[in-house]
VOBA-1610 file (N, C-alpha, C; in pm, whole numbers, padded with zeros to 5 digits, always signed):
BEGIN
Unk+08446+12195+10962Unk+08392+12258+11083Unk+08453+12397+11101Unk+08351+12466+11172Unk+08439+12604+11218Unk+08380+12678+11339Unk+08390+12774+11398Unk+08355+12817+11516Unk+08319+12974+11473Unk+08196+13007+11496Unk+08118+13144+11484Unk+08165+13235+11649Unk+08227+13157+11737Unk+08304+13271+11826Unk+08394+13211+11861Unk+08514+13193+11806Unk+08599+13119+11887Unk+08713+13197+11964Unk+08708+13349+12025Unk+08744+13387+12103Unk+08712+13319+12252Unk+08612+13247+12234Unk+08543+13234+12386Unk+08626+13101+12381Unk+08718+13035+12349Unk+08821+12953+12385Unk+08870+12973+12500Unk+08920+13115+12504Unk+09031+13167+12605Unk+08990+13134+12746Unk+08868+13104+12742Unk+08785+13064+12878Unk+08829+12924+12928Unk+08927+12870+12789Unk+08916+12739+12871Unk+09026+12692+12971Unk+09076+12844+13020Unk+09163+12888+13092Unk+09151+12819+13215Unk+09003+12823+13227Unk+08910+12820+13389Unk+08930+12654+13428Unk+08979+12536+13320Unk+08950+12440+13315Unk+09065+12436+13394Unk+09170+12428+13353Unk+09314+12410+13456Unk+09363+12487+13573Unk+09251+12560+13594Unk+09253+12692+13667Unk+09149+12636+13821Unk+09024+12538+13748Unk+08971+12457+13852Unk+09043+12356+13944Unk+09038+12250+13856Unk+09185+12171+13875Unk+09269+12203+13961Unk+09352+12283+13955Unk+09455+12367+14057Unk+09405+12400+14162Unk+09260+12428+14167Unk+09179+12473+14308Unk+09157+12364+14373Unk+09140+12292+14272Unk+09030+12136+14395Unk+09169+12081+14427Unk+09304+12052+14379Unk+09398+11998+14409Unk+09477+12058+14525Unk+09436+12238+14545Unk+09503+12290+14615Unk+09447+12270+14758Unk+09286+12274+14752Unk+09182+12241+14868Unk+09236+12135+14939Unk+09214+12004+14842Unk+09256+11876+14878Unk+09361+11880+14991Unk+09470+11927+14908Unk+09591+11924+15048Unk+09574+12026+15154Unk+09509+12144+15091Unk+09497+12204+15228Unk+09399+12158+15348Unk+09267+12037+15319Unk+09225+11966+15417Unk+09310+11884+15484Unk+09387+11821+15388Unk+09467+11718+15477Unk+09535+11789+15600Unk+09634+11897+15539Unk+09695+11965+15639Unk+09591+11982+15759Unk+09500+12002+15752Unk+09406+12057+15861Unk+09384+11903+15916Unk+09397+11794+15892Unk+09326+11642+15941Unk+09468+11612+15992Unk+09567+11638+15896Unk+09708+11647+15987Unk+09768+11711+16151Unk+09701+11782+16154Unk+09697+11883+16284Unk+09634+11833+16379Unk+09556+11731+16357Unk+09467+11686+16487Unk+09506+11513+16489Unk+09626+11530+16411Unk+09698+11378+16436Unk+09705+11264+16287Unk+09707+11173+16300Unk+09788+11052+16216Unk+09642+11055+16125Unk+09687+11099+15977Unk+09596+11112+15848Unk+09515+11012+15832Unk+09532+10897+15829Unk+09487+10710+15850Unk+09395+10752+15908Unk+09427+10775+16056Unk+09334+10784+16161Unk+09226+10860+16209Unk+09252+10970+16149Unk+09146+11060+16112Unk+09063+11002+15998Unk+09097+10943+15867Unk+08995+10936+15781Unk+08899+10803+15807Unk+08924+10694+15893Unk+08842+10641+15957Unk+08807+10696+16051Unk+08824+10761+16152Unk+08721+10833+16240Unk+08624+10954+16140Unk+08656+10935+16045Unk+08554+11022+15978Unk+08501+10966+15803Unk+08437+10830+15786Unk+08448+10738+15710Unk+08301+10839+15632Unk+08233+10927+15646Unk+08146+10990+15569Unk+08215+11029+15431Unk+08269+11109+15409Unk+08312+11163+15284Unk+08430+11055+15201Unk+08385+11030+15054Unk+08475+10991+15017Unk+08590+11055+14940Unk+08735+11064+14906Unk+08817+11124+14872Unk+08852+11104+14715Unk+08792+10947+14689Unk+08782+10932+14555Unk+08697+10998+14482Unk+08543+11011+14521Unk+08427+11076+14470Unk+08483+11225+14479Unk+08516+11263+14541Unk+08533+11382+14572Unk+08613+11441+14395Unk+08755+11353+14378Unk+08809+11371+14296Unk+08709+11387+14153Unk+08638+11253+14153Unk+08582+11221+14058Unk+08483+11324+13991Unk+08379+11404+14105Unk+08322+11508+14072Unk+08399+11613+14057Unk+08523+11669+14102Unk+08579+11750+14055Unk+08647+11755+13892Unk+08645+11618+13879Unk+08709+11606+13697Unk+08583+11615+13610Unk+08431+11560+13668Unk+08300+11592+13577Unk+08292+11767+13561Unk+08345+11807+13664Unk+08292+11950+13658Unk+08353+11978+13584Unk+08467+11993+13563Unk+08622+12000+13453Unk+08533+12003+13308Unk+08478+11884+13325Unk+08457+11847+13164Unk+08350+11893+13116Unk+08252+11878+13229Unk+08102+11963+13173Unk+08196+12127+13141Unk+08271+12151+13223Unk+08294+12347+13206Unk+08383+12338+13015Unk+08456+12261+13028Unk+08555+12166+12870Unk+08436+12207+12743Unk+08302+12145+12773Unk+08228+12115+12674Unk+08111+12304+12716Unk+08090+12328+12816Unk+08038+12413+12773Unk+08097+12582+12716Unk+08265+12565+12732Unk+08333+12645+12638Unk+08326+12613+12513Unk+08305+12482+12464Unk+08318+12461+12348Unk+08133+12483+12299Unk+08031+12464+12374Unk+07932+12513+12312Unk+07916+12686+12274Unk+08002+12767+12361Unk+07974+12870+12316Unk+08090+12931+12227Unk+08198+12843+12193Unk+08233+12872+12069Unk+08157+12847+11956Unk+08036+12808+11985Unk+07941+12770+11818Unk+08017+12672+11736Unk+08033+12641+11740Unk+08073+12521+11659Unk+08008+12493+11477Unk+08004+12480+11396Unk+07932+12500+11311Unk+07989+12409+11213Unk+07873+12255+11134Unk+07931+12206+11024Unk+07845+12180+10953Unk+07825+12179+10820Unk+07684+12109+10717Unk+07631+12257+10685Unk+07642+12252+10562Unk+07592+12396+10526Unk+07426+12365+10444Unk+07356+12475+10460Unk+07286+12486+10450Unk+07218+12662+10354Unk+07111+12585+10255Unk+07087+12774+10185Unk+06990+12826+10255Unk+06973+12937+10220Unk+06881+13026+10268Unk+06826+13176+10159Unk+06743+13159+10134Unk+06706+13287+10056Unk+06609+13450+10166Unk+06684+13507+10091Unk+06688+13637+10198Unk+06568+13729+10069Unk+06429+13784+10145Unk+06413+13886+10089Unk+06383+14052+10148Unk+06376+14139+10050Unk+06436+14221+10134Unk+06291+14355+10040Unk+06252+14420+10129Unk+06166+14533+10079Unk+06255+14667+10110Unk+06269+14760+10091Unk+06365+14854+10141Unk+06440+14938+10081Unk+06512+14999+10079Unk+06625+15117+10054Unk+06727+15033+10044Unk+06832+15109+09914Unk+06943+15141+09902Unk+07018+15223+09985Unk+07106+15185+10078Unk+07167+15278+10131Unk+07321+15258+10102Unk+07430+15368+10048Unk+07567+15359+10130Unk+07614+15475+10180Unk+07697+15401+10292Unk+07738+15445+10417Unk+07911+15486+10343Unk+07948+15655+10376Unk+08070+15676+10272Unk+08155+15745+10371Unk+08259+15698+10383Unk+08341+15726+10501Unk+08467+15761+10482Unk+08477+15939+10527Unk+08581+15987+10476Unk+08706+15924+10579Unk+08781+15878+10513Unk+08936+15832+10577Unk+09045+15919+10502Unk+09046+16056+10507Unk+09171+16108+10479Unk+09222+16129+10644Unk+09335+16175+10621Unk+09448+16123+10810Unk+09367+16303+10845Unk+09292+16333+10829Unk+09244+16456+10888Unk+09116+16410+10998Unk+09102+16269+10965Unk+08960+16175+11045Unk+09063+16117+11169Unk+09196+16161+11180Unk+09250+16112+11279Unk+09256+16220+11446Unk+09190+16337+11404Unk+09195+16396+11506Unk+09098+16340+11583Unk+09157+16400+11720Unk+09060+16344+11883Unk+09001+16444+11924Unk+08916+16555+11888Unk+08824+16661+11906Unk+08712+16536+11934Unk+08650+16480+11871Unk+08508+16361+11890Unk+08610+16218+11937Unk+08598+16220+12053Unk+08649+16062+12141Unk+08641+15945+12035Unk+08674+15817+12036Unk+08806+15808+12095Unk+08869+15906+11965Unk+08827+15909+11834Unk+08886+15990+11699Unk+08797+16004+11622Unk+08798+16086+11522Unk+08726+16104+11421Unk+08683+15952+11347Unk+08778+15907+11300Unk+08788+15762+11243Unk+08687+15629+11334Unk+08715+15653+11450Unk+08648+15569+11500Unk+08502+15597+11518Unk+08467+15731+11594Unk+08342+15701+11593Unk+08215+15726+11455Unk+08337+15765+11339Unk+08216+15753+11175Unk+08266+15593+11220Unk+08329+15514+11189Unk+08281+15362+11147Unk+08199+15309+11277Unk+08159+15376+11398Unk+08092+15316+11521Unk+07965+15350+11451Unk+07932+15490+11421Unk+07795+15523+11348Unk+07764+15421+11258Unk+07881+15407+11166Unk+07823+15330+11061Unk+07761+15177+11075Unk+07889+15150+11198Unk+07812+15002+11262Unk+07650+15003+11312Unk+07627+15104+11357Unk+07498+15116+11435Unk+07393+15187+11329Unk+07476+15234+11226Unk+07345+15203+11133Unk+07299+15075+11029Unk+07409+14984+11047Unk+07370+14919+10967Unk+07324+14771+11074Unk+07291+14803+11139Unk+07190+14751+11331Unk+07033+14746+11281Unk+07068+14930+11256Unk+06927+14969+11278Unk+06841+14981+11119Unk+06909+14934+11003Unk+06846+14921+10867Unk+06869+14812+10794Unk+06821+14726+10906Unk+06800+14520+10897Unk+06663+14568+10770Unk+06725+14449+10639Unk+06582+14482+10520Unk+06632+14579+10449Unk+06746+14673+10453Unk+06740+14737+10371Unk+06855+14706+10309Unk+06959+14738+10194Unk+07076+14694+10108Unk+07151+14800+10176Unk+07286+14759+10193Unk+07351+14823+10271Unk+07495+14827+10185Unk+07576+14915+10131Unk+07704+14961+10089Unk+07782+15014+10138Unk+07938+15000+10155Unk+08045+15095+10183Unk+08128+15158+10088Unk+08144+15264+10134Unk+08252+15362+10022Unk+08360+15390+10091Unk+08457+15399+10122Unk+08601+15455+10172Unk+08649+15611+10059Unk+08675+15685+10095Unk+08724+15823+10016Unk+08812+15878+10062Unk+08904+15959+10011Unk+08960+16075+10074Unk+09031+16187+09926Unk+09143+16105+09859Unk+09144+16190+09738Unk+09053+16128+09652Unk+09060+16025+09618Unk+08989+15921+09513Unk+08884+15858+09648Unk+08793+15769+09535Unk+08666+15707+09647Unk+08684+15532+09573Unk+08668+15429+09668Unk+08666+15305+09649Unk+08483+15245+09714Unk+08409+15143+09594Unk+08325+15108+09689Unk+08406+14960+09707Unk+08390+14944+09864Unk+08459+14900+09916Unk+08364+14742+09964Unk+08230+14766+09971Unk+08146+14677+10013Unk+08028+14717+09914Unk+08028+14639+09816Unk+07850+14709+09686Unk+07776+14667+09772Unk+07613+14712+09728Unk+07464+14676+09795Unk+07459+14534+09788Unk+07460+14518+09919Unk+07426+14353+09983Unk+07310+14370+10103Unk+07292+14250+10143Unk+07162+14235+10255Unk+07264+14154+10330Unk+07352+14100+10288Unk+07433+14020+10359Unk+07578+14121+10462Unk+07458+14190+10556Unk+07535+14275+10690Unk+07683+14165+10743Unk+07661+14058+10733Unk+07814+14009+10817Unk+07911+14050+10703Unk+07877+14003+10594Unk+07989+14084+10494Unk+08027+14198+10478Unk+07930+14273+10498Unk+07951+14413+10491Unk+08014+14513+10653Unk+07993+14430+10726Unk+08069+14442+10879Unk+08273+14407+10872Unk+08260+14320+10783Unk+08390+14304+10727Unk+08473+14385+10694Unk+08391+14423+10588Unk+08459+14509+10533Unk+08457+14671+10591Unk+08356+14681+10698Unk+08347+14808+10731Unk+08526+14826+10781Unk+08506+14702+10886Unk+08611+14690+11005Unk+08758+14757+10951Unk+08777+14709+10802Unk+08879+14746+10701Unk+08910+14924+10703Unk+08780+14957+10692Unk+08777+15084+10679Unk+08911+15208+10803Unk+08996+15252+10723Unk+09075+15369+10823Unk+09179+15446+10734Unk+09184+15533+10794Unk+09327+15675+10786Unk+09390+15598+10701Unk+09437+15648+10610Unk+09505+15600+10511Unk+09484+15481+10398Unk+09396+15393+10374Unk+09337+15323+10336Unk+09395+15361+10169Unk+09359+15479+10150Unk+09327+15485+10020Unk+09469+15586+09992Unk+09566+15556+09889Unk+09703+15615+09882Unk+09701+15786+09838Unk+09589+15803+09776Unk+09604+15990+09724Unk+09531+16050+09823Unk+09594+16150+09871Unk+09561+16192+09972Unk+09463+16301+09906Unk+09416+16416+10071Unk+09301+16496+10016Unk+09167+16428+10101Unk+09066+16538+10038Unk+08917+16477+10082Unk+08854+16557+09952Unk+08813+16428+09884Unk+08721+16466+09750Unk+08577+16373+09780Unk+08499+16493+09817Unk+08400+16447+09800Unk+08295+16451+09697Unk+08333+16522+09605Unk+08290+16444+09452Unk+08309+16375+09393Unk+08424+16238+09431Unk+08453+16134+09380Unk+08371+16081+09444Unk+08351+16082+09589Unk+08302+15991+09723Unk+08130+15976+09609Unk+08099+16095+09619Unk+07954+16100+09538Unk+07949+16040+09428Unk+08033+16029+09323Unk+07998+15976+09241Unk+08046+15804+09254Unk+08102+15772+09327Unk+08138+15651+09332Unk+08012+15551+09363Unk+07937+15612+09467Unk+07792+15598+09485Unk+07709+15547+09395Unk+07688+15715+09317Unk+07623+15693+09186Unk+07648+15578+09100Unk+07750+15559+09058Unk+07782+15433+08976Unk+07739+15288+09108Unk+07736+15310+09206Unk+07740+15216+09267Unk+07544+15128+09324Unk+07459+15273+09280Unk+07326+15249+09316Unk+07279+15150+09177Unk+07222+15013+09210Unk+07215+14946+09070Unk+07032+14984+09065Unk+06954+15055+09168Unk+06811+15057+09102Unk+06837+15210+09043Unk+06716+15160+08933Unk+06696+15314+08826Unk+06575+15376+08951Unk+06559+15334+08992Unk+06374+15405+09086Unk+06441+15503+09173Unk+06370+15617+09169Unk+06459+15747+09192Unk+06407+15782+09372Unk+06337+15659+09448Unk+06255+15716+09545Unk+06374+15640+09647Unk+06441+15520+09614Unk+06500+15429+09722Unk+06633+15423+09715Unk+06710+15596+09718Unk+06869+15602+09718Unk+06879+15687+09806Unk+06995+15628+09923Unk+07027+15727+09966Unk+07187+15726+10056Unk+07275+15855+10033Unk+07346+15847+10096Unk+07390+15877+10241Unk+07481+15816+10307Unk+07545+15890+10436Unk+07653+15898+10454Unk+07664+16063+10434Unk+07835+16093+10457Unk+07864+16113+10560Unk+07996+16053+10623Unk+08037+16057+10732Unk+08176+16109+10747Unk+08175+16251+10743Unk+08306+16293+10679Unk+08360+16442+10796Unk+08439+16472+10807Unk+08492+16606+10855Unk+08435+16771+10805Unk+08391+16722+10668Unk+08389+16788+10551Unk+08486+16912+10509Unk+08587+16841+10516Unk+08714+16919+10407Unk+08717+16962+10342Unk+08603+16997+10249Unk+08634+17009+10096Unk+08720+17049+10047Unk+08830+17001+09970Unk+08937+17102+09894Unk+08952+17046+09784Unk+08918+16963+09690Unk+08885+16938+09541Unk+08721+16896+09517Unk+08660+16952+09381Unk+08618+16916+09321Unk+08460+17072+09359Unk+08364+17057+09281Unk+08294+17105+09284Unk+08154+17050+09322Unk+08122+17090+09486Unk+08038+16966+09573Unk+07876+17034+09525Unk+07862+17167+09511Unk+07757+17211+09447Unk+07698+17108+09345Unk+07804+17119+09239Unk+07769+17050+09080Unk+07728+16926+09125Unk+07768+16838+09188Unk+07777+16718+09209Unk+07643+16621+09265Unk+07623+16758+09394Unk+07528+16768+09470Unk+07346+16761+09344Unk+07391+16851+09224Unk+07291+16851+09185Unk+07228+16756+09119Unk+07378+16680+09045Unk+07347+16553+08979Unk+07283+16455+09056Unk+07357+16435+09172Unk+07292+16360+09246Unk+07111+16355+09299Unk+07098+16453+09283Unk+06921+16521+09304Unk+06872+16475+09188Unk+06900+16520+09062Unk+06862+16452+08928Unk+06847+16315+08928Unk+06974+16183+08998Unk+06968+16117+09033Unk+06815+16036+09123Unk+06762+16134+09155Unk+06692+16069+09300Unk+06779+15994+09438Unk+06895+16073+09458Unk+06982+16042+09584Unk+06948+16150+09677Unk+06907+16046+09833Unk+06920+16153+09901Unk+07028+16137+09965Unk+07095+16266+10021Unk+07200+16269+10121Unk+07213+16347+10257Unk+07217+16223+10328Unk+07271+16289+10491Unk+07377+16327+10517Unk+07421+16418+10575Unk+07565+16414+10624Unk+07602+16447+10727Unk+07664+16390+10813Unk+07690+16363+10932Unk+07848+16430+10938Unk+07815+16520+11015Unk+07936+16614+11087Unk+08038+16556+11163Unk+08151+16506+11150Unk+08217+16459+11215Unk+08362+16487+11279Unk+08346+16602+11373Unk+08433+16679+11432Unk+08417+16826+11518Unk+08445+16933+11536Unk+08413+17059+11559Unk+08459+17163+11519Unk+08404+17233+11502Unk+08441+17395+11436Unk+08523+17459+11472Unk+08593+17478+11631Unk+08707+17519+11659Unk+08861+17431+11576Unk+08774+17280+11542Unk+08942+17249+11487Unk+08995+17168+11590Unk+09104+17086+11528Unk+09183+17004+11627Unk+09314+16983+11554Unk+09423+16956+11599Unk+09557+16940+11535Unk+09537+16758+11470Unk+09610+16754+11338Unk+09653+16620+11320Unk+09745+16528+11381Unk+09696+16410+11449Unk+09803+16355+11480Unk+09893+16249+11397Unk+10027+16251+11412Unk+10104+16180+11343Unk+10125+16064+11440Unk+10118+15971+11419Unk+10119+15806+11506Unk+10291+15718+11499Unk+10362+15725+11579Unk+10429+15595+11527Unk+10400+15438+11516Unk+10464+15352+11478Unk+10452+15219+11476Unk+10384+15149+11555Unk+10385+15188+11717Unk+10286+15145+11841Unk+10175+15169+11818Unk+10132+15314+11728Unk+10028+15453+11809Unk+10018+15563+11871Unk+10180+15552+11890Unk+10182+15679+11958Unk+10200+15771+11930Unk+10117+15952+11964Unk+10133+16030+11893Unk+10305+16084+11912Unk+10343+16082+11778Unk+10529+16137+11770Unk+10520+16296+11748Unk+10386+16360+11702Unk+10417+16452+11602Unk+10281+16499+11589Unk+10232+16648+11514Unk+10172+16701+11458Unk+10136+16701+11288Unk+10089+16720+11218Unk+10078+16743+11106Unk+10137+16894+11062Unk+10202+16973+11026Unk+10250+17108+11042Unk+10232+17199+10882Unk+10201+17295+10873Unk+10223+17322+10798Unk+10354+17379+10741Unk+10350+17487+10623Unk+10493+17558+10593Unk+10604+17618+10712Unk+10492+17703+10787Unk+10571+17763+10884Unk+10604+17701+10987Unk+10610+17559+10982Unk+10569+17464+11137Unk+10498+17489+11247Unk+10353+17512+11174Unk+10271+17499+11267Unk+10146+17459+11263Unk+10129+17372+11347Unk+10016+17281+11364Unk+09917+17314+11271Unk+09857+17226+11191Unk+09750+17240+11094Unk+09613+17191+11185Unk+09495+17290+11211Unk+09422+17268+11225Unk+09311+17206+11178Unk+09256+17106+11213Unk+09127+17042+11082Unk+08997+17079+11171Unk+08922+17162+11091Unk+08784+17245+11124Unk+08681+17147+11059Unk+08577+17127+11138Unk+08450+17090+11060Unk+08375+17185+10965Unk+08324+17129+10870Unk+08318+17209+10780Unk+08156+17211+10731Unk+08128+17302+10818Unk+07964+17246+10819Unk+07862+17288+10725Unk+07920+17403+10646Unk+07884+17442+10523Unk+07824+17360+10413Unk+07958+17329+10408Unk+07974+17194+10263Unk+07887+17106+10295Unk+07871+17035+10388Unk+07763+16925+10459Unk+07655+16932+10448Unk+07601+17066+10481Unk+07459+17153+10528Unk+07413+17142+10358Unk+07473+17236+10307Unk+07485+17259+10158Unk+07417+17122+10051Unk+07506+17030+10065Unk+07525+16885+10009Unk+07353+16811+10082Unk+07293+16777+10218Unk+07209+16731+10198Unk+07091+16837+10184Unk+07083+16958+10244Unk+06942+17021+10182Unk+06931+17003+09996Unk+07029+17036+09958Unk+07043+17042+09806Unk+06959+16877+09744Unk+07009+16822+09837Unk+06947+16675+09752Unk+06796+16628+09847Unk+06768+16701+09959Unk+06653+16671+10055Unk+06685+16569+10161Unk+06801+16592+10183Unk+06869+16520+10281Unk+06839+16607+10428Unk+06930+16550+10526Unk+06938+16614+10641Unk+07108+16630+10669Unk+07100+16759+10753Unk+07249+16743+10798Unk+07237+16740+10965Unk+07332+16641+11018Unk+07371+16615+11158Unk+07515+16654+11159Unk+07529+16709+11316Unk+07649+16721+11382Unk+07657+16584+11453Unk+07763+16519+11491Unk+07808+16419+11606Unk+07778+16504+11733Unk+07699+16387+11817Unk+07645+16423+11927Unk+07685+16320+12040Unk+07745+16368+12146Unk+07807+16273+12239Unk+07684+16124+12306Unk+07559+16225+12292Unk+07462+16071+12333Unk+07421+16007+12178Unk+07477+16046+12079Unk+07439+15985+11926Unk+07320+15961+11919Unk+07287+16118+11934Unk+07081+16091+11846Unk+07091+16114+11685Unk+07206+16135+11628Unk+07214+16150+11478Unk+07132+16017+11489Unk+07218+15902+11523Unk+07198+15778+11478Unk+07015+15773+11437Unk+07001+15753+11544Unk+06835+15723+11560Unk+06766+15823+11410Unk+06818+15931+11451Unk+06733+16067+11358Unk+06748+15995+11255Unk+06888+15954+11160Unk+06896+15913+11042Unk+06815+15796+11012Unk+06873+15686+11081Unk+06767+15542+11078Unk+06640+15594+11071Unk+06545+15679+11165Unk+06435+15672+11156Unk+06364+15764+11018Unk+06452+15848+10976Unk+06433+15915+10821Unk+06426+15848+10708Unk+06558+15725+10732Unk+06559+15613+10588Unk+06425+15516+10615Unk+06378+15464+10757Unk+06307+15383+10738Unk+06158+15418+10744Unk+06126+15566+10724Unk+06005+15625+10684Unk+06002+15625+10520Unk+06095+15639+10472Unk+06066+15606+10310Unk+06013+15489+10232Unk+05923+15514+10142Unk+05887+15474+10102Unk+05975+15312+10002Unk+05953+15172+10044Unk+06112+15137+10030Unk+06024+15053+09893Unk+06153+15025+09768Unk+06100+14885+09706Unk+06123+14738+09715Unk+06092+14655+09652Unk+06052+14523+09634Unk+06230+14487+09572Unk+06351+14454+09653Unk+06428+14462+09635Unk+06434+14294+09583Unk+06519+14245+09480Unk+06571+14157+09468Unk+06621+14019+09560Unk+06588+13925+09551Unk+06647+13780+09663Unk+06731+13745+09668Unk+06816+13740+09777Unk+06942+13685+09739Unk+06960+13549+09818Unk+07041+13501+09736Unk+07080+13292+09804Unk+07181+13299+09907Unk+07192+13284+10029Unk+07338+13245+10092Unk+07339+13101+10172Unk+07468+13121+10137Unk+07543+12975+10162Unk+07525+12992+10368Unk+07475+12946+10459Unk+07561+12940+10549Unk+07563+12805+10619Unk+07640+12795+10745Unk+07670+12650+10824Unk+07573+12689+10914Unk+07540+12534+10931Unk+07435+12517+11060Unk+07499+12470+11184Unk+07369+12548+11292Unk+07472+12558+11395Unk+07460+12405+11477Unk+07578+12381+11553Unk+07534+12264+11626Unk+07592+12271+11760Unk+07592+12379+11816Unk+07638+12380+11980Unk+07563+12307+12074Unk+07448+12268+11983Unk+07371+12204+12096Unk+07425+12073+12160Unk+07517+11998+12070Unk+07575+11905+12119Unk+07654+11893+12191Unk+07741+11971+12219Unk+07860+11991+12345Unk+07772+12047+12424Unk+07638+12173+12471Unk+07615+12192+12557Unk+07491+12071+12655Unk+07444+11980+12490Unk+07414+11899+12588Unk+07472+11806+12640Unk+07654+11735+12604Unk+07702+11693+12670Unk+07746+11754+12828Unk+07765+11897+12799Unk+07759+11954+12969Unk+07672+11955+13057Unk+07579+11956+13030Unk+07444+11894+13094Unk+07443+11806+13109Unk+07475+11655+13100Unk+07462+11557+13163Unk+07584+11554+13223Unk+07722+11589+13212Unk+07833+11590+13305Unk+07743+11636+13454Unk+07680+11806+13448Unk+07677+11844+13548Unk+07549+11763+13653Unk+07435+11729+13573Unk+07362+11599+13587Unk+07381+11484+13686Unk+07535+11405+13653Unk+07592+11330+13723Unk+07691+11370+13808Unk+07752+11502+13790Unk+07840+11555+13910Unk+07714+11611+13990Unk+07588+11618+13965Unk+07544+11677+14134Unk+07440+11518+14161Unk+07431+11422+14082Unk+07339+11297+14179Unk+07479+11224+14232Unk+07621+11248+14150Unk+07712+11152+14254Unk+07753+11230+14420Unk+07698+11141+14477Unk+07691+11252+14659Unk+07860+11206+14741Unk+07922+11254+14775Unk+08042+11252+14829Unk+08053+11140+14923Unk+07918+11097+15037Unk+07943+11009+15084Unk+07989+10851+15045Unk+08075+10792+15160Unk+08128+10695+15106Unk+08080+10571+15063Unk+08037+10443+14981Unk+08000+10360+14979Unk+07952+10286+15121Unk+08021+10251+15195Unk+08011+10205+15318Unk+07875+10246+15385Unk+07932+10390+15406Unk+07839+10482+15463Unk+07630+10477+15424Unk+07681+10477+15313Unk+07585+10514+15283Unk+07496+10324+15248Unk+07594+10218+15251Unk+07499+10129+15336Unk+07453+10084+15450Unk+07565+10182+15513Unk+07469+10145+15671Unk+07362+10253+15712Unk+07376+10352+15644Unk+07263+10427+15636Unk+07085+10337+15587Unk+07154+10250+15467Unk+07003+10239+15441Unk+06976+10062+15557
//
């Protein structure tokens, strides 16, 4: 067995948290039946409500709330296949992580909002094969072309500042890592998205750029920062910024977007280039560019997954709550001299 959210545990906070309320009520009625004299004597002058029932529906509620935390932890056992097919594009998503993606010019950082893009594109290009690349001196694919998005969400999450040990931003490794990484020969359904600062300071992004066109790759690239520049921050052990990045003379190294290299890199291959935009219409623009192409007849793939079965704890909470609202508080007694 296993649980597809089992954060939503923490809820079952509320269970002992009820409990404590109805127990606290309890005595605080008495106190109040206390005040107007001898407890005995009050609860026969007032033989309507019973104190047992009372309890009793307060422990159903307990348990229906018990079981419907546990339905929305998903619960999940018995696996089951599934074949996935997929018409569509090749896409990977290549994400520069040199510590220059750590500046806060674009909220919350550079770093964060390329892997937020990247989450929200791989939202919005359900059907198509989806890859990750990590780069900065050297390039890793980090996630190959899958259809299988929870895996590839995995591994996005992995993705940050420092990741990869040689420092730099080479984005002609990033490119060619790609290349080796696109497994169709059909020159119409490749395409990349760089999500980078654009640094360039090794390699020759022209040359690269062209192969890639020869290729049939297209490339977007997505601007990720501003042209005035922002200082590097140095983090300690918490997060907290200790420090600057400095150069020779000790002083603050600025990291500029580099919109050239970007601009350059997708017209060259028939790409588009975006800046980061605080309401993120890149997003949309890009998604809606890849999913106007013309896509192919991509390969099937088998996955393993568990079937879900929450339905069973939530329909055990349903009949808890069922019988905590037909059991009525009044007392046995009562309610035969009523009829």
């Amino acid at each position: 067995m296993q649980f597809a959210e089992p954060q939503a545990f923490y809820l079952w906070f509320l269970v002992p948290l009820w409990l404590v309320f109805h127990a606290w009520s309890l005595k605080r009625k008495r106190r109040a039946a206390a005040s107007f004299g001898d407890v005995a004597l009050v609860s026969r002058l007032s033989p309507m409500t019973s104190t047992v029932r009372d309890r009793v529906k307060a422990w159903l509620f307990a348990a229906s709330l018990f079981f419907l935390v546990l339905a929305l932890a998903r619960p999940q056992w018995g696996r089951g296949e599934q074949e996935v097919f997929a018409h569509g594009v090749d896409v990977f998503l290549v994400l520069d992580t040199s510590f220059s993606m750590d500046a806060t010019d674009i909220a919350p950082s550079r770093m964060e909002r390329a892997r937020y893009i990247a989450s929200q594109l791989m939202e919005r290009l359900q059907g198509n094969r989806i890859g990750v690349i990590a780069f900065s001196g050297a390039a890793f694919v980090q996630c190959p072309l899958t259809l299988d998005y929870g895996a590839a969400r995995i591994f996005l999450d992995t993705v940050t500042t420092g990741i990869i040990p040689e420092p730099g931003t080479n984005l002609v490794q990033a490119i060619e890592a790609a290349i080796r990484g696109f497994v169709s020969r059909n020159a119409r359904y490749k395409v990349i998205v760089m999500l980078t600062d654009g640094e360039q300071q090794t390699g020759d992004a022209a040359a690269i750029a062209e192969k890639a066109r020869d290729e049939g790759i297209v490339i977007h690239g997505v601007g990720i920062g501003t042209p005035g520049g922002e200082p590097i921050p140095v983090r300690g052990d918490r997060g907290e910024v200790t420090d600057y990045v400095r150069d020779d003379n000790g002083q603050p190294v600025l990291s500029r977007l580099d919109e050239t290299t970007l601009t350059a890199l997708s017209l060259q291959t028939g790409g588009d280039y975006f800046r980061v935009s605080e309401r993120d219409e890149e997003i949309e623009s890009i998604a809606t560019r890849i999913l106007e192409m013309e896509g192919a007849e991509l390969e099937s793939q088998l996955f393993t997954r568990y079937r879900e079965r929450y339905t069973w704890p939530l329909g055990v909470a349903i009949v808890l709550l069922l019988v905590d609202t037909g059991l009525g508080r009044r007392r046995r007694e009562a309610l035969e001299k009523a009829a």
